[in-house]
C-alpha positions in Angstrom: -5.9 1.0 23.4 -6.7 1.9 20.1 -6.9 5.7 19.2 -8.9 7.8 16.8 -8.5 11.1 15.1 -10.5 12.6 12.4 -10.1 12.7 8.6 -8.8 16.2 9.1 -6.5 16.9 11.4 -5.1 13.7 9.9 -5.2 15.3 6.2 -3.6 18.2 8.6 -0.7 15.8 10.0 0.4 14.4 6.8 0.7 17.5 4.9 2.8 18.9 7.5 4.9 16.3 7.4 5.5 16.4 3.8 5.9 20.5 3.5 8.8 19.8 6.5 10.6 17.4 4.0 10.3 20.2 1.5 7.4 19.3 -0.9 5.3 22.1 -2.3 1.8 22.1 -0.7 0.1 21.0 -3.3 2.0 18.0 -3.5 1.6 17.5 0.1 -2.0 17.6 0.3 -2.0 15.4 -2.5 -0.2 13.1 -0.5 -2.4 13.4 2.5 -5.3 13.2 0.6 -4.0 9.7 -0.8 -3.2 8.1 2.8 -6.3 9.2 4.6 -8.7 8.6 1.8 -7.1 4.7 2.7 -7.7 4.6 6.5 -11.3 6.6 5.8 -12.3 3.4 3.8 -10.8 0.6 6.1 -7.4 0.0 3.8 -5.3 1.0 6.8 -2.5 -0.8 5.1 -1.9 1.7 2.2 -2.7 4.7 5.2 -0.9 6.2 7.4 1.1 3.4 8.6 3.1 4.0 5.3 4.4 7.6 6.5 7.4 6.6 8.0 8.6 4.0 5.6 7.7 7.4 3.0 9.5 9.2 4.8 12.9 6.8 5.1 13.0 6.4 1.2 12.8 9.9 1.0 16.0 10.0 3.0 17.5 7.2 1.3 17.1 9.1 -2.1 14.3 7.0 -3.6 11.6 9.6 -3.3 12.4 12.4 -4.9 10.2 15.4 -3.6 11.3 17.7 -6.3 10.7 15.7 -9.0 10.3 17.5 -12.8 8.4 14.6 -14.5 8.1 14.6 -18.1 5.2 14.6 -20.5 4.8 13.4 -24.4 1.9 12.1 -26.5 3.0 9.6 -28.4 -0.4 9.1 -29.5 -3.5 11.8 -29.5 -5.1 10.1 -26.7 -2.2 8.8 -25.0 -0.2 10.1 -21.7 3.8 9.1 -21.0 4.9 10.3 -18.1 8.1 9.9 -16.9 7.9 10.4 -13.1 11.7 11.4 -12.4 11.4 9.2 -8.7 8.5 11.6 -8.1 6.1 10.3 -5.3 3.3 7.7 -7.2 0.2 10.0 -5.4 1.5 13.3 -6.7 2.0 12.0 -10.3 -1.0 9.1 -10.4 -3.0 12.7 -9.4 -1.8 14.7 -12.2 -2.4 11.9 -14.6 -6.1 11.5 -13.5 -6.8 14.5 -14.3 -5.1 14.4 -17.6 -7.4 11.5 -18.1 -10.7 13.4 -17.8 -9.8 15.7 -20.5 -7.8 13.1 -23.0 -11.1 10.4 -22.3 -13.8 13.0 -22.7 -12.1 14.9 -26.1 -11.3 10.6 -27.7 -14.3 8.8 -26.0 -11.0 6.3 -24.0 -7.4 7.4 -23.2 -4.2 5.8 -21.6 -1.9 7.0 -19.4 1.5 5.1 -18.3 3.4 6.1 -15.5 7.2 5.2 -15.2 10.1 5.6 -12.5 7.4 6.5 -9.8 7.2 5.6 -6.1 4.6 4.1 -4.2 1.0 4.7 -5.6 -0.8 4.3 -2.4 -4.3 2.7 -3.0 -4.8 2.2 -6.5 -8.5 2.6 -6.2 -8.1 6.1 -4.9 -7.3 7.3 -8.8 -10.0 4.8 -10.4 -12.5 5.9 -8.3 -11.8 9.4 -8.8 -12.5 8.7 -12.4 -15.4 7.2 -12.3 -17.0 10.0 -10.0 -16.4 12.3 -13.0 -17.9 9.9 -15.2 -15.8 7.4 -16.9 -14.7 4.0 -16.2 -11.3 3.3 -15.6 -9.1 -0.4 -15.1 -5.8 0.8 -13.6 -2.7 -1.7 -13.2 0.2 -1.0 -11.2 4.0 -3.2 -11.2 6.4 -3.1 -8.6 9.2 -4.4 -6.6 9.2 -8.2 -5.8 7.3 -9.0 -2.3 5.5 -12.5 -3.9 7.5 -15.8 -5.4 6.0 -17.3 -9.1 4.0 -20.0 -8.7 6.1 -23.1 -8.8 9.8 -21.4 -7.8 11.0 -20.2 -5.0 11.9 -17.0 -3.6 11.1 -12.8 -4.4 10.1 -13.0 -7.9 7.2 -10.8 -8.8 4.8 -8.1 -7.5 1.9 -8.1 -5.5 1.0 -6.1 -8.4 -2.5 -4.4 -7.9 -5.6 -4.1 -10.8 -8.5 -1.3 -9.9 -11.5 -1.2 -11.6 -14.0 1.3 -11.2 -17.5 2.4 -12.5 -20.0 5.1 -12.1 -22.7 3.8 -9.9 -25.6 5.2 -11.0 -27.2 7.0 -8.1 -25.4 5.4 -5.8 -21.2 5.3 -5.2 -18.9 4.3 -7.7 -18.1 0.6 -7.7 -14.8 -0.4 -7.1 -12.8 -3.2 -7.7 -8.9 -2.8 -6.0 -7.3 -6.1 -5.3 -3.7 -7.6 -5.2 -2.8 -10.1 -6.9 -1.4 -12.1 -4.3 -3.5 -13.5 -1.6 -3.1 -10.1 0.4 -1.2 -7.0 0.1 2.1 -6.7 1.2 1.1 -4.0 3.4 -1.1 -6.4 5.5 1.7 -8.4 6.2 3.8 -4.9 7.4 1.0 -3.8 9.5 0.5 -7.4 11.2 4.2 -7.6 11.6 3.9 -3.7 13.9 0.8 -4.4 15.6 1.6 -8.4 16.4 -1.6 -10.1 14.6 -1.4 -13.7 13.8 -1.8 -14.1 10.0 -4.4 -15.8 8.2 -3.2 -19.5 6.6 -2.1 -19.1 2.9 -1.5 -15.5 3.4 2.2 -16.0 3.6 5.5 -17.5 3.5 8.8 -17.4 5.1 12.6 -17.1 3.6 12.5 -20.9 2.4 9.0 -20.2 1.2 7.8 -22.4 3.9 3.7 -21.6 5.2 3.5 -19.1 8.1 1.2 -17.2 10.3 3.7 -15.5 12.2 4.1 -11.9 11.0 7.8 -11.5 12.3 8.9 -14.7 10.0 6.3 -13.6 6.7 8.9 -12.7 4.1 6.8 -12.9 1.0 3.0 -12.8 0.4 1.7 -15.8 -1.9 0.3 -15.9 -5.1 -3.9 -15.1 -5.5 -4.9 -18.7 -6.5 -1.6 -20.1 -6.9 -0.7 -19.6 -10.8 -3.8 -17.4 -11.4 -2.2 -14.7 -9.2 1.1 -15.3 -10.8 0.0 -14.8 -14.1 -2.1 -11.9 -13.3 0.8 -10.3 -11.9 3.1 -11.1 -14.6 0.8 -9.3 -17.5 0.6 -6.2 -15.5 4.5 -6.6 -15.0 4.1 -6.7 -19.1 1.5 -3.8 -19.8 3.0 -1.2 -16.7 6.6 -1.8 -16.8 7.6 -3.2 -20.3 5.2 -0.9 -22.1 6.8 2.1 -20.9 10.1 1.1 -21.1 10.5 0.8 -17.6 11.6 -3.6 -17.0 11.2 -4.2 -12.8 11.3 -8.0 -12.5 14.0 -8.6 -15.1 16.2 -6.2 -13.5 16.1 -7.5 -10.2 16.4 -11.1 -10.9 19.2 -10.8 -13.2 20.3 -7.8 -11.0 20.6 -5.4 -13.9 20.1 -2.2 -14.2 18.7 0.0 -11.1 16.9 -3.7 -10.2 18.0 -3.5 -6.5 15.7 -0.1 -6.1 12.3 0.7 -5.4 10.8 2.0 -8.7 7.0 1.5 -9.6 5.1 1.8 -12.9 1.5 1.9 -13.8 -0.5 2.0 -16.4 -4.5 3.9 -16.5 -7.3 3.7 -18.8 -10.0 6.0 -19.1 -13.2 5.2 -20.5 -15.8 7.9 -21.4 -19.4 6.5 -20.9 -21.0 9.1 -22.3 -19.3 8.6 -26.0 -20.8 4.8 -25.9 -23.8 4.5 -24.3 -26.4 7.1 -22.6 -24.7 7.8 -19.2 -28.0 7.5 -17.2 -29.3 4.3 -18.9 -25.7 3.1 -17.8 -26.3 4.4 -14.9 -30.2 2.7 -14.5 -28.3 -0.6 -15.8 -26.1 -0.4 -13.1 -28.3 -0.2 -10.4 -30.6 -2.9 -11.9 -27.9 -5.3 -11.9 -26.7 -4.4 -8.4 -30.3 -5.0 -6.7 -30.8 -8.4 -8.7 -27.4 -9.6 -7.0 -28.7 -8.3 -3.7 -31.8 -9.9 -4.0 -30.2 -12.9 -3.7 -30.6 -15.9 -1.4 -28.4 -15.3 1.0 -25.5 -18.2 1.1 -25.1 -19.9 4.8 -23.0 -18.3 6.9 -23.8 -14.9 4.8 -25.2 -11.3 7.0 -25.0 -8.9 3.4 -24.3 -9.1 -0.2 -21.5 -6.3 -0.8 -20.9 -4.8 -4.2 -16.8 -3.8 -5.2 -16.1 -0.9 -2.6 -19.1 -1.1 -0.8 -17.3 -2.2 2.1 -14.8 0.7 1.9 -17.9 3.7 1.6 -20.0 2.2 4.7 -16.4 2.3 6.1 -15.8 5.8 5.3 -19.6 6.8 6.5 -18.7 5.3 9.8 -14.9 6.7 10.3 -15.9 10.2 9.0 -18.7 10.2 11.7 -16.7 8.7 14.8 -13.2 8.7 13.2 -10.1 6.9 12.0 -8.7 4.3 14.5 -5.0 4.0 14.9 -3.5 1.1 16.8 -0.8 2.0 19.2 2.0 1.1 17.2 1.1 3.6 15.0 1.0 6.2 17.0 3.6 5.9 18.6 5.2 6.0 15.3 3.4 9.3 14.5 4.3 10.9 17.5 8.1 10.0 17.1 7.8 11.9 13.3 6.1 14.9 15.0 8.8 15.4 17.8 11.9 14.6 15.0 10.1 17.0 12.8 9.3 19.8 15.7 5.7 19.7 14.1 2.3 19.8 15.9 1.5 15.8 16.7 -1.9 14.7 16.0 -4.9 15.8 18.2 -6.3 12.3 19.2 -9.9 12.5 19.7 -11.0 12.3 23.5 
């Protein structure tokens, strides 16, 4: 049976965990703030179901808690961090709000993020952004989980793009997709919980179709060369931009190519310095209600706008909260008891 606990004693869980592995509190809530921001919205992939495999890479020396990432400005509107291993929602965080200043003082700014770990859900940072105002495309590289279309075997990314926009009087919209046919983390979760996969989500070790989560080895390519191009540029604009090659490393096993690293690149967009932010805003909204007015196309109930899913999500989980399948919770549990922590308060 499926379990539920609300956003905040979940916020509550994570950070303790994170504190225990010795992370200052900021950081940790930064961190909880990341995962349950996920499961509020219905991404349970990048949630909480992530904590344990967080908390073996920071055990295997991957994650480094006590990171000291470094800063420059190579250009007056420009952001290179360094990350130093540091945990990819700790930095991403810092940079975002680096962003808000750097976009609103040059009218756009860049940000690129090297040597990090996991982001979590990329639109977590770009829809940040765009509640203060800005747009923001966001692009994130990392360790091989698809093949190139055309070859065979772990070649690329499922490297994520994020773009989000003020919405007017309404929520942000927001635009986070892989580019492979579904996240890596899909397959992960479907492999704990036992769920059949979709066709054309997947492949095995000979790169052979499957719906069987214990046999998916590598997620396939969003539209077959389209996905593998799309990966392969933001391979180019996170990783090679900021000095920091994934792919190459690993397939000519160079390097530190055999260890998790992930790099992204951010760009901030002040409205404001462009256009009038509330005719954007009006515009926004007028475009928004011609698509929902709409014909609706057989088979259709509702015409959702990018992350319109994800907020009725949230509205929904805030109100009766998050679900956790039991694999899951038992997984939770077992880091509570290892950890001599409170475990989660399950609702009734």
């Amino acid at each position: 049976m499926t379990s539920k606990v609300s956003a905040t004693e979940l916020r509550r869980f994570v950070s303790d965990v994170f504190r225990h592995e010795g992370m200052a509190a900021a950081d940790a809530g930064a961190m909880a703030d990341t995962l349950v921001w996920a499961n509020l919205r219905g991404v349970d992939t990048h949630g909480v179901t992530r904590l344990p495999r967080y908390l073996e890479m920071i055990h295997e020396g991957l994650m480094n808690v006590g990171a000291k990432p470094a800063y420059s400005h190579p250009a007056p509107s420009s952001l290179v961090i360094d990350a130093d291993r540091a945990p990819g929602p700790v930095v991403l965080s810092h940079a975002v709000e680096r962003l808000k200043v750097l976009a609103k003082e040059h009218g756009i700014a860049l940000a690129l993020v090297g040597q990090m770990t996991h982001s979590g859900a990329l639109g977590y940072y770009t829809s940040n952004l765009a509640e203060a105002g800005l747009a923001c495309l966001a692009f994130n590289a990392g360790n091989a989980f698809m093949p190139y279309h055309g070859a065979r075997g772990l070649a690329l990314g499922t490297n994520p793009i994020s773009i989000a926009v003020p919405g007017g009087d309404s929520q942000p919209l927001v635009l986070d997709m892989a580019s492979s046919a579904v996240a890596m983390g899909k397959l992960t979760l479907a492999r704990k919980t036992g769920t059949p996969l979709e066709p054309g989500w997947a492949v095995d070790e000979a790169g052979n179709p499957t719906t069987d989560p214990a046999k998916a080895a590598m997620s396939t390519p969003l539209g077959g060369p389209k996905g593998s191009g799309l990966s392969l540029m933001v391979e180019i604009l996170a990783s090679l931009l900021s000095g920091n090659p994934l792919v190459a490393d690993a397939l000519q096993k160079t390097g530190e190519g055999g260890k998790h690293r992930q790099n992204a690149m951010l760009i901030a967009i002040d409205i404001a310095t462009f256009v009038d932010m509330a005719e954007f805003g009006s515009q926004v909204q007028r475009l928004v209600g011609a698509l929902k007015a709409l014909p609706l196309a057989a088979g259709s109930v509702n015409i959702l706008m990018p992350g319109e899913r994800g907020y009725l999500a949230m509205i929904e989980r805030s109100a009766s909260g998050i679900p956790l399948p039991p694999p899951v919770v038992t997984e939770l549990a077992a880091v509570a008891e290892r950890f001599k922590i409170d475990p989660l308060a399950l609702q009734a």
